[in-house]
C-alpha positions, 0 to 999 in steps of 0.5 A: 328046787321045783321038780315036774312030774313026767306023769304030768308033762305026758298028761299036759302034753296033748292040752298043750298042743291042742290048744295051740293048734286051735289058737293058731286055726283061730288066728288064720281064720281071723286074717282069711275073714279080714279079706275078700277070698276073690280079690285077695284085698281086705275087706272094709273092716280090715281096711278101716283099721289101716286107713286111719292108721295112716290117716293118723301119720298125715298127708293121707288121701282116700278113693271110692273106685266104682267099676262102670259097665260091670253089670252087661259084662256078668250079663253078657259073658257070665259070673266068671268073665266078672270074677276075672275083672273083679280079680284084676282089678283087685290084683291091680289096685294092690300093686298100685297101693302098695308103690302109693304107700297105701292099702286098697279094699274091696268094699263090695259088689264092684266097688273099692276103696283105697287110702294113700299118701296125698302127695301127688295124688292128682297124677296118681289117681289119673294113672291109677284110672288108666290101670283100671281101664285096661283090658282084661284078657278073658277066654282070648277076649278083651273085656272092657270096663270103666271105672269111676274114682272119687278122691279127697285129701284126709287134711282135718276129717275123719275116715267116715267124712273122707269116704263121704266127700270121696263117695260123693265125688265118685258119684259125680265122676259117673256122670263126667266120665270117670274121675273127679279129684282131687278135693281138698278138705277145707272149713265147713264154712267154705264149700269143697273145691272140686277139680274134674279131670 
């Protein structure tokens, strides 16, 4: 029969708890480093991982949100009014995620990006481009800011050539007033359709 020494369990007991604190800060300092401390939402590295998790189960989709007219807004009323719109639009682009069984990320600056179910997503991002585009209250004034969305469906590519084909239209969506979606992946031998909304 084996027997503990209570010399040894009083001795151990400290190094035990030790480190055990010091694994859970750890592990908390991780998951705090895997998201973005103002919009709450996770950052690309965090978010990269649980793209292609669910790029992996299929029907998947990804956008590139770029909030348009941000910059007069820091300029004109200051860094706090664009922290609030930063806030708001990370607050909803969790919500909106969250019911498209998806995950969204703050990318940086006033950039996002999201990976959801493709079904129906024609209808989703124009409904998530609405929810962008309301105003957010700040200090009793109404704060207006665009936002510019690139989507593609992830059917045969990989994150990086979705977040390329959706960055690319995103970049197209500025110049044609807000959105472009969706596209869908087809052989390289045939160009992307596109469908501007």
């Amino acid at each position: 029969m084996f027997a503990i020494d209570p010399a040894t369990v009083a001795y151990s007991a400290p190094l035990l708890v030790g480190w055990t604190t010091h694994g859970l800060l750890y592990r908390r300092r991780l998951a705090a480093a895997r998201r973005c401390p103002l919009t709450h939402l996770l950052t690309r590295d965090g978010w990269e991982k649980a793209a292609l998790r669910r790029i992996l189960r299929g029907n998947a989709a990804v956008a590139i949100i770029d909030l348009d007219d941000f910059k007069p807004i820091n300029d004109t009323f200051g860094h706090a009014a664009g922290d609030a719109i930063l806030k708001a639009t990370g607050h909803r682009l969790h919500l909106w995620a969250s019911a498209s069984d998806g995950t969204a990320c703050r990318l940086g600056g006033d950039e996002f990006a999201l990976v959801m179910t493709a079904d129906d997503f024609t209808t989703g991002i124009e409904q998530l481009h609405e929810l962008l585009t309301v105003p957010v209250d700040w200090q009793g004034q109404q704060l207006e800011v665009g936002a510019s969305i690139g989507a593609v469906q992830t059917d045969g590519l990989t994150l990086s050539e979705a977040m390329r084909h959706a960055d690319e239209a995103m970049y197209a969506a500025k110049g044609s007033g807000g959105r472009r979606g969706p596209r869908r992946h087809q052989a390289p031998t045939t160009a992307l359709p596109e469908v501007a909304q």
